[in-house]
Each structure stands twice: as C-alpha cells, then as structure tokens.
N, C-alpha and C positions, 0 to 999 in steps of 0.2 A: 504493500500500500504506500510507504511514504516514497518509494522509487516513482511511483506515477506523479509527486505533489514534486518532483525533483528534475520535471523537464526542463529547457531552456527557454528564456523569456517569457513572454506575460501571453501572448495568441492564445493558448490554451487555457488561459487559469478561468476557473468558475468564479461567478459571482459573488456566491456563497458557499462557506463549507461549514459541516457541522461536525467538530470531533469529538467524539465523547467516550469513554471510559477509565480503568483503571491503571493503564498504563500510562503516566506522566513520563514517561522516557520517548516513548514513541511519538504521545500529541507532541512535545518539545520539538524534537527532532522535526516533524513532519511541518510543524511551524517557521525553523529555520531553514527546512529547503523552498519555502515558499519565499520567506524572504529573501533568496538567494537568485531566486527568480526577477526580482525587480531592480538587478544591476548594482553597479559599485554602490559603495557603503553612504559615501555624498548621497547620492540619488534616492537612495532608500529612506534615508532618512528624513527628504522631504517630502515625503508620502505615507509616511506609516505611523500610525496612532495604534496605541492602546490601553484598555481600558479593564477596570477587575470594575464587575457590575457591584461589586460590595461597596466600593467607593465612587463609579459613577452612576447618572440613569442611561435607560434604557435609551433615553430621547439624546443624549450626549452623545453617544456612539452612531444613532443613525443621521443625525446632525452632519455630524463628520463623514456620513456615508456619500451623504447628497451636497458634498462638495465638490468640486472637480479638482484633478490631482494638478500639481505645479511641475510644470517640466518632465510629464511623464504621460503613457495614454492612460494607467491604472495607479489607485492608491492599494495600502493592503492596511485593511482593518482586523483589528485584534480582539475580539470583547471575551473574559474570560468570568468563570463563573455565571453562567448562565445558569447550570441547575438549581441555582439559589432566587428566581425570577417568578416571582408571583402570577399568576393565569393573564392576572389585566396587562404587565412586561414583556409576557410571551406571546400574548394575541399582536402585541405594535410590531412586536418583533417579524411574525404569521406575515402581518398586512406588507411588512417591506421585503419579506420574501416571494410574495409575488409578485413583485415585481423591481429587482431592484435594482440600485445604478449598472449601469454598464463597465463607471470608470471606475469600479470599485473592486476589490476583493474582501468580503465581509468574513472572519474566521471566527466562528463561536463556540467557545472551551467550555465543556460538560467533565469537568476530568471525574466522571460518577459513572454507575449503569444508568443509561438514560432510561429503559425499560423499568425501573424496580417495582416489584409486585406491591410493594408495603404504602406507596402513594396513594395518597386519596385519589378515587376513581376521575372528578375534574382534571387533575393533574396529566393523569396519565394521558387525559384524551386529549387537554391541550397541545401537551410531548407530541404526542400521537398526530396531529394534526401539523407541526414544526417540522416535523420528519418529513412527512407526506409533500409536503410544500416544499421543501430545501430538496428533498428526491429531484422534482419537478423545474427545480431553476439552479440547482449545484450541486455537491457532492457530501457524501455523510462516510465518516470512516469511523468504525467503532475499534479503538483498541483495546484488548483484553489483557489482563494480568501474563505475564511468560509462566507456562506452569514450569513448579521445581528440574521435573525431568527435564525439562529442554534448556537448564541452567548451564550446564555444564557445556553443554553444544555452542550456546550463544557465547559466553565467555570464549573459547577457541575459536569461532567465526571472527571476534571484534579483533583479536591476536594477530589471524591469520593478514586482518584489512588491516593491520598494521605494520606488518611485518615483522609484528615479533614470537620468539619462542617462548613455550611453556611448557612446564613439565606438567603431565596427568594428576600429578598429589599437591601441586598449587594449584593448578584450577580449582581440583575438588575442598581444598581451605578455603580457598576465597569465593566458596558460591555454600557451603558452608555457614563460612564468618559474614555474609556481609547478604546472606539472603538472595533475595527479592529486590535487593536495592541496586536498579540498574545504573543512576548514574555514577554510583561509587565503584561498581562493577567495570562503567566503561575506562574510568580513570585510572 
C-alpha cells in the first residue's frame, strides 16, 4: 500500500485519502511519501498544513482546503485525529468529500479501527457513510497492527533495505525487547 502513495509527482494523487488504523508506522511512513511527492523541501512547505483536530476545527482545515496552493498545481493537507470528531464534524467533513478541491490533497488520520463494534450505532453509520464517500472521490488504506510472527521477517527486510547484516539471535532480542514498537525497531 504505501508503494502506490510513493509514485512521482502530484498527476496521480487523490483528492482525498483516508488512513486509519493501528499501525502509526505505516500511516507515518505513507504520509511522508506523499509529501515526497510534492517536490523539494522549499516547495513543500509552501503548500502543506496540518492540523490535530484536538486542537483545531473541523472548519480550519477545510478553510485551508478551499484555498489555492502558491506556486504549485496541488497543496497537501494533513488533519489528524479525526476519530475523535463528533457526527455534526464528520457530516462537514461527508459534505467536502463530495466534492472536493481539485488543488488539494486532503489526508485524514484515524490512527484507531475505524470499524469498532463498541461505537454507538450513529457513529458507526456516520464512519460508514465517510468511507463510502472518500471510496467514491479518493482513497482509504486501512493499516493493521504487524502481527508478532511476521516481526522477525520485517526487522531482516528493513536490514536487508539497508544494507546491513544481522545475526538471527539479535533480531530475535530486538523484536523481543522492543515488541511491537516499529519505529524503534526501524532505528
């Protein structure tokens, strides 16, 4: 998944993406090759906002959607914590995904199960409805937790993309000692 958010230039980038789950190493990661997509570092940074919906509204971020970018064809918007966005938050949010800027790349961070059985039923069906719309105008990538088995795998893949050696009984300590915990794992 984050290989597809890792092509070259902006032609291809959706409107909107919606990433949600429990892996914070992969939404990170899949964040950074988006921003990698919008050219050197100058240029990026005169187009890219973001926003943790705990500290701003809902209406800040689309604000900033329905701007046009400075010296660029696309901005790339960030808003995170969206799972924490009350039904009346998520309907504005609904209304701008159908239809949203062109010159924008809107990135909304669920780092939760966006599905949880335990939500109040409105909830669910507002989610339910988020999804259904962002299907329909950009893309949805759900990242799931690496289960333990495939710890030891991933640790020797990131090695290998590095070029370095490891022995079989350090992996096994350090996936071990440090878990679940991928970005200490990549370090």
């Amino acid at each position: 998944m984050i290989k597809n958010l890792s092509k070259k230039g902006m032609e291809s980038l959706q409107p909107i993406y919606l990433l949600t789950g429990e892996n914070s190493w992969k939404i990170e990661k899949s964040i950074s090759h988006l921003k990698l997509r919008f050219g050197n570092i100058s240029e990026r940074e005169l187009n890219f906002q973001q926003f943790d919906l705990l500290e701003s509204t809902v209406d800040d971020v689309l604000g900033v959607c329905n701007i046009l970018p400075f010296l660029s064809s696309k901005r790339l918007v960030i808003a995170r914590n969206v799972h924490r966005l009350n039904n009346d938050e998520l309907e504005n949010i609904i209304e701008y995904a159908k239809s949203p800027s062109p010159y924008t790349c809107l990135v909304l961070v669920a780092e939760t199960v966006w599905d949880d059985s335990d939500l109040p039923d409105s909830t669910k069906e507002i989610r339910a409805t988020l999804k259904e719309t962002v299907k329909k105008t950009g893309k949805i990538y759900n990242f799931k937790p690496i289960q333990y088995r495939n710890l030891e795998s991933w640790v020797r893949e990131r090695c290998r993309e590095r070029e370095v050696r490891i022995n079989p009984a350090a992996v096994y300590l350090l996936t071990n000692f440090l878990g679940n915990d991928l970005f200490n794992l990549e370090s």
